[in-house]
C-alpha positions in Angstrom: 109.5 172.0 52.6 109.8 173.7 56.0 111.6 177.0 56.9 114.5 175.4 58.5 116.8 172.4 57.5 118.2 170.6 60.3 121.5 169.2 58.7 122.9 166.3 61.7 126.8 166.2 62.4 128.4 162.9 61.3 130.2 162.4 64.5 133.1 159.7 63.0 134.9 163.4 62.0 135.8 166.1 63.2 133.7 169.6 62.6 136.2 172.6 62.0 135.8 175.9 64.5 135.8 178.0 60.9 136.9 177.6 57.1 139.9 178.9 58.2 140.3 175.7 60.1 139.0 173.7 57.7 141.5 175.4 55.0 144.7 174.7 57.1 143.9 171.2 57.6 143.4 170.8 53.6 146.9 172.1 53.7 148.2 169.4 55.4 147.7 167.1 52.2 150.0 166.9 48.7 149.9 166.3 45.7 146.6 164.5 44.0 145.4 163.5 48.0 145.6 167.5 48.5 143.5 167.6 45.1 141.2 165.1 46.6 140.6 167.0 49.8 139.6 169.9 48.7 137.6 168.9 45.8 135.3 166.3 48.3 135.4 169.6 51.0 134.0 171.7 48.8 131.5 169.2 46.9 130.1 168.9 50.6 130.0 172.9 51.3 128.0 173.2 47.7 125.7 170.4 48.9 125.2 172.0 52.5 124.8 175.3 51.0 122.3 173.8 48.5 120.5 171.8 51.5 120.0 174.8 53.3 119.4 177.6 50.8 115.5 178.9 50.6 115.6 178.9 46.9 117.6 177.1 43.4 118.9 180.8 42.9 120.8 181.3 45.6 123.3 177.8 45.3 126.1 178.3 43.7 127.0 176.5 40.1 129.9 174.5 38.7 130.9 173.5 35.6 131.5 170.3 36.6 128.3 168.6 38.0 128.5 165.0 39.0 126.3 162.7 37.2 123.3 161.1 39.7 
């Protein structure tokens, strides 16, 4: 694998400016669709962070993995 991971933008959405951004916009939903949101944000964080992490150690680990 090489020393850098060059992750490309889907450009149909929106990037946020900071999680802070990202986190006020996830407030903008109730209920389960707020549940939703959040949960699919953060699966993608996890799998960024795991896409551009130099080893296994340093990604983070749920208790809830999805099945492949």
């Amino acid at each position: 694998m090489s020393d850098t991971n060059n992750l490309v933008p889907c450009n149909m959405f929106a990037t946020p400016n900071s999680v802070e951004n990202l986190q006020e916009y996830l407030s903008r939903f109730s209920g389960s669709e707020a549940a939703v949101a959040t949960t699919c944000a953060m699966m993608a964080w996890n799998l960024a962070c795991k896409l551009t992490s130099k080893s296994e150690s340093e990604t983070p680990q749920g208790a809830d993995q999805p099945t492949e």
